[in-house]
N, C-alpha and C positions, 0 to 999 in steps of 0.2 A: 691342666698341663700334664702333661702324659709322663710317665714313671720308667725313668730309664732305669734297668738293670745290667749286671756283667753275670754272665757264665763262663764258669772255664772249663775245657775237659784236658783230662792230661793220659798222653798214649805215652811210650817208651820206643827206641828202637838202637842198634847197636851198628856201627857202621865205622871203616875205615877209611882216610884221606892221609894226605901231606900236602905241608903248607912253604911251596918252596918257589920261585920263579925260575924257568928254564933255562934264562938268559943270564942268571948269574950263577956263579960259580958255588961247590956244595962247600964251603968255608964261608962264604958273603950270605948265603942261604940259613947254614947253622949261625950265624953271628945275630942273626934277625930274627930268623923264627924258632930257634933250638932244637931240642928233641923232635919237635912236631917236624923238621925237613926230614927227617929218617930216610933215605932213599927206601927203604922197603916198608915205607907206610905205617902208620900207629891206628889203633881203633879206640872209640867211648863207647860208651852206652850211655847215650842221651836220653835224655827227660826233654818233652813236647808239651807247653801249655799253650792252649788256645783258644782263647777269650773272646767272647763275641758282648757282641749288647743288642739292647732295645726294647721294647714294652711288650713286657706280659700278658699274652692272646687272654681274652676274660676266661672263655672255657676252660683250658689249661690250667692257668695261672703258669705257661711255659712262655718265654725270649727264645726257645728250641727245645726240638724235641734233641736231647745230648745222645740218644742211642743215633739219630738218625745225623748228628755232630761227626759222633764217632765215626760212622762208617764213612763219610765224607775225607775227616782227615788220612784214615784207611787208604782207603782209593788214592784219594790226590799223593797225598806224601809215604806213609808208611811203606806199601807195597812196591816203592820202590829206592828206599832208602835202607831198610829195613839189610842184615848184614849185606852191604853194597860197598864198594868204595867211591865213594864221595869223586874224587875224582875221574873216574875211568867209567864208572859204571852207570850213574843215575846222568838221563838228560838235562834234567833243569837245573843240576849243580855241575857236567864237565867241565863249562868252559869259565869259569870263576876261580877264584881263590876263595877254598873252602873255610874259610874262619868259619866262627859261629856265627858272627856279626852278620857274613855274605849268606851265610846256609837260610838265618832267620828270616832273612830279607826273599828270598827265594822260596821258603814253603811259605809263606805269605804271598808272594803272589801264587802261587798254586794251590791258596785256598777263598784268596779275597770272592772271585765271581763266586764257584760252588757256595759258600757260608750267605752268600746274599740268595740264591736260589730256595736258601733256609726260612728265607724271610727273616732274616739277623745279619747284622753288621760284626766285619772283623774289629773287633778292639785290638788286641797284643799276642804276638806270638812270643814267646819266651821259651828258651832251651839253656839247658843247663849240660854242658859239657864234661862238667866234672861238678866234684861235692864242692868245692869251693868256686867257681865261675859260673853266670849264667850272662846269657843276652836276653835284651827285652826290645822288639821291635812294634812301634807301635804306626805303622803307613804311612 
């Protein structure tokens, strides 16, 4: 029976959004989503973990090569999150409401195909918004 393992690598990147709906009003907005509606936008500096699985190549003893991980999540997510505004600026997160919950769920698919091209499976994306909240999204 084959020996599944998890890797994770973990990037960083610093980006602003607001979390507001257009169609309600900036009272109905702050009452719901608070500080985070700011009309002139908040930024984090996110923490990126990205977990993949699966059996250990014999020669290696690698589930991935994590340099060739890295430059994956790079490409796909980084370089275009990285200081962006979540709403305005990055394609795969404009047209969403940027929680973490929707952000995680979005550089998950923007890395599900690439990470299998790895010959490895996505396990969990997980970001951490701040020192006390994180999401874990697992497909």
């Amino acid at each position: 029976m084959p020996k599944i393992v998890q890797i994770t690598r973990r990037e960083r990147f610093s980006a602003a959004h607001k979390l507001a709906r257009p169609e309600w009003s900036d009272q109905k907005n702050y009452e719901t989503f608070g500080k985070c509606s700011n009309p002139n936008w908040h930024g984090h500096n996110y923490v990126l973990w990205v977990t993949v699985k699966g059996t250990p190549e014999p020669m290696t003893g690698f589930v991935v090569d994590l340099s060739a991980l890295g430059e994956v999540i790079k490409e796909e997510v980084i370089q275009h999150v990285d200081h962006k505004n979540l709403n305005a600026d990055v394609i795969f997160t404009k047209d969403i409401m940027t929680s973490t919950e929707n952000l995680a769920i979005a550089i998950w698919e923007q890395l599900e195909k690439p990470v299998k091209k790895l010959g490895a499976e996505l396990h969990c994306v997980k970001i951490s918004e701040t020192e006390n909240n994180y999401v874990e999204y697992h497909g």
